[in-house]
TORKOL-4160 file (C-alpha; in steps of 0.2 Angstrom, whole numbers, padded with zeros to 4 digits, m for minus):
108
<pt num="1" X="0199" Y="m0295" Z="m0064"/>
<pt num="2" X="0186" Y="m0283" Z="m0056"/>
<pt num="3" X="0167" Y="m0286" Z="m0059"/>
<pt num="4" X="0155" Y="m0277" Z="m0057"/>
<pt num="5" X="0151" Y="m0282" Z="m0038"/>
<pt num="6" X="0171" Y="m0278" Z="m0032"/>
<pt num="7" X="0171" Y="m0260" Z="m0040"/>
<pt num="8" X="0154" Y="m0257" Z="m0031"/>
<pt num="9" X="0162" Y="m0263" Z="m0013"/>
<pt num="10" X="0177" Y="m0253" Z="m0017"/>
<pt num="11" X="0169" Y="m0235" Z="m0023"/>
<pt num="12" X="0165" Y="m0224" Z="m0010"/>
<pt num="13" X="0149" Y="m0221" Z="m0017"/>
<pt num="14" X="0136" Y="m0220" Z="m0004"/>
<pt num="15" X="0120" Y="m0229" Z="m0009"/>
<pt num="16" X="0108" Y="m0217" Z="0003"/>
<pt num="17" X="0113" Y="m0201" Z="m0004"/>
<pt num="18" X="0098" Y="m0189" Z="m0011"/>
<pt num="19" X="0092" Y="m0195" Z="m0029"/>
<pt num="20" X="0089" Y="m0179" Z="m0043"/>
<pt num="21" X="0070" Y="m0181" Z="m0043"/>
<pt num="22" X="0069" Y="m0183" Z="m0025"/>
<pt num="23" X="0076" Y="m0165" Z="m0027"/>
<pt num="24" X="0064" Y="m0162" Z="m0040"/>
<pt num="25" X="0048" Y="m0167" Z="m0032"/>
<pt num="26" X="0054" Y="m0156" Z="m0016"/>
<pt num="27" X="0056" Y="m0139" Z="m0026"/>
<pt num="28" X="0039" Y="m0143" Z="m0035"/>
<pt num="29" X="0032" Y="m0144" Z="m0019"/>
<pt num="30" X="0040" Y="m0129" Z="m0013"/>
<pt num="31" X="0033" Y="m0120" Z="m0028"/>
<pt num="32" X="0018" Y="m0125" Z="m0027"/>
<pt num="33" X="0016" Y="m0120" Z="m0009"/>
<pt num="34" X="0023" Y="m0102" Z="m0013"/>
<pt num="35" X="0011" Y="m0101" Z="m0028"/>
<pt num="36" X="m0002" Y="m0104" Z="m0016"/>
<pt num="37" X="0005" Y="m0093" Z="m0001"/>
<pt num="38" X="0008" Y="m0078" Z="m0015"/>
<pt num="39" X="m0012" Y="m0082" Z="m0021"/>
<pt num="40" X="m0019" Y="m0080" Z="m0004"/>
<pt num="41" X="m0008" Y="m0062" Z="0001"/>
<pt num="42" X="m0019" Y="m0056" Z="m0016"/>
<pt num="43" X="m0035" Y="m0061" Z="m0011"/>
<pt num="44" X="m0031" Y="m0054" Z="0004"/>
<pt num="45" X="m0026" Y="m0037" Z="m0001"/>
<pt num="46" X="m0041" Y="m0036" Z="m0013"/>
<pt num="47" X="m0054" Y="m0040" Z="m0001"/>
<pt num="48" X="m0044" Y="m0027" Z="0009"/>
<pt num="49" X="m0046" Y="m0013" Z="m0004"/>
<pt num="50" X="m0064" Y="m0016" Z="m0007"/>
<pt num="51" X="m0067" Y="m0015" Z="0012"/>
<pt num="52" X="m0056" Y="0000" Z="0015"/>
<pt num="53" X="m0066" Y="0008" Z="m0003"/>
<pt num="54" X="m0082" Y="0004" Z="0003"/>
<pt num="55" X="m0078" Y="0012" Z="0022"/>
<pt num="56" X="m0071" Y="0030" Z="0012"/>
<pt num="57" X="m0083" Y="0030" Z="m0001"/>
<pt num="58" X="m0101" Y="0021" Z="0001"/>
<pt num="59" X="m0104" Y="0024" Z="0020"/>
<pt num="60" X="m0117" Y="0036" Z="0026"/>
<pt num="61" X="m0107" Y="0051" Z="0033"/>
<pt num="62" X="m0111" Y="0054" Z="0048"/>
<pt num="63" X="m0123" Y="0065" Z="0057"/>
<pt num="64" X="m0106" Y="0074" Z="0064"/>
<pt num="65" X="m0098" Y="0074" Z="0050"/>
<pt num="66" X="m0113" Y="0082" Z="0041"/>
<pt num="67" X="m0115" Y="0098" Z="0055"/>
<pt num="68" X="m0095" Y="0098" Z="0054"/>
<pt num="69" X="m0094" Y="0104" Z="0035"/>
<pt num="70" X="m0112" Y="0113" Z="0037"/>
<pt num="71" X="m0105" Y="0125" Z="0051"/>
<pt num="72" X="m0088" Y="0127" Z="0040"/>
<pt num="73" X="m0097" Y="0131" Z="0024"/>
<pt num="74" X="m0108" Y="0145" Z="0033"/>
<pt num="75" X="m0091" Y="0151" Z="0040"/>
<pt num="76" X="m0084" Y="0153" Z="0022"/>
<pt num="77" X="m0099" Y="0163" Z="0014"/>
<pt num="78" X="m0106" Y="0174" Z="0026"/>
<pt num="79" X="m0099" Y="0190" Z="0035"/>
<pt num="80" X="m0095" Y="0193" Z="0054"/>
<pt num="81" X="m0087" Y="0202" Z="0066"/>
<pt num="82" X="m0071" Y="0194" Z="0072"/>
<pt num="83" X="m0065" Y="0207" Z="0085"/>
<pt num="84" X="m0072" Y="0226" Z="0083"/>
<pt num="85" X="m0058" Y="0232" Z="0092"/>
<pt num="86" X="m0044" Y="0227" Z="0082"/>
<pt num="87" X="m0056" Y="0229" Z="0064"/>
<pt num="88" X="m0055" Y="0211" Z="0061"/>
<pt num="89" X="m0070" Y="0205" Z="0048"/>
<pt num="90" X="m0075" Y="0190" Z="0041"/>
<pt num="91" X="m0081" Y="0190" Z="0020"/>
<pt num="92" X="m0087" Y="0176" Z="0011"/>
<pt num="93" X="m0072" Y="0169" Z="0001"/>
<pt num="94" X="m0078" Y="0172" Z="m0016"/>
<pt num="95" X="m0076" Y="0192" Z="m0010"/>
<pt num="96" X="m0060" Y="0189" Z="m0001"/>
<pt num="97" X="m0053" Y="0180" Z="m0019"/>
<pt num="98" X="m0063" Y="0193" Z="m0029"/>
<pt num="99" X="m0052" Y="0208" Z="m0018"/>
<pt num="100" X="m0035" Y="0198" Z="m0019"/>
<pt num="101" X="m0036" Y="0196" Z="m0038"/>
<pt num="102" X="m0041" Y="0215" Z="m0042"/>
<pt num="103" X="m0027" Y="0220" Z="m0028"/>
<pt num="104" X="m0016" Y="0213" Z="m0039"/>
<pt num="105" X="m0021" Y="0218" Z="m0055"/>
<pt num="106" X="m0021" Y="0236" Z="m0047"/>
<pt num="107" X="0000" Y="0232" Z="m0043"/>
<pt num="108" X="0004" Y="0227" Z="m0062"/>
């Protein structure tokens, strides 16, 4: 009769092969390095936003900047002669808007 020794010698059961929790421990680990991957990319991209906030919103504007929308905002509300040969004129753009609306009310 077989004992148990002789079925062991006979099975081709190989005594080195990976055990479940062996599997186990090396998807936790995985998971746990993910976790940890996926935690740092959003610390990241929050520290990001607030940086890229910060630079749009609560910066100084800049001296440029500033003479920039000054010099455009005297263009948009004040007249000037564009080219007096041609009769081209520039109003402030509450007049223009004030002239488009009554034109077309005047066409309905």
């Amino acid at each position: 009769m077989n004992t148990k020794a002789d079925r062991n010698k006979n099975s081709s059961y190989k005594s080195n092969a990976v055990s479940t929790w062996d599997v186990i421990k090396i998807a936790l680990v995985s998971i746990v390095i993910l976790v940890f991957i996926v935690f740092l990319t959003y610390e990241f991209f929050l520290k990001s936003k607030e940086r890229a906030v910060y630079e749009n919103l609560f910066q100084p504007e800049s001296e440029k900047l500033v003479s920039v929308r000054k010099q455009a905002d005297r263009k948009l509300h004040s007249y000037a002669v564009i080219d007096s040969e041609k009769n081209v004129y520039r109003i402030p753009i509450e007049k223009a808007i004030d002239l488009i609306v009554n034109e077309a009310r005047e066409k309905n």
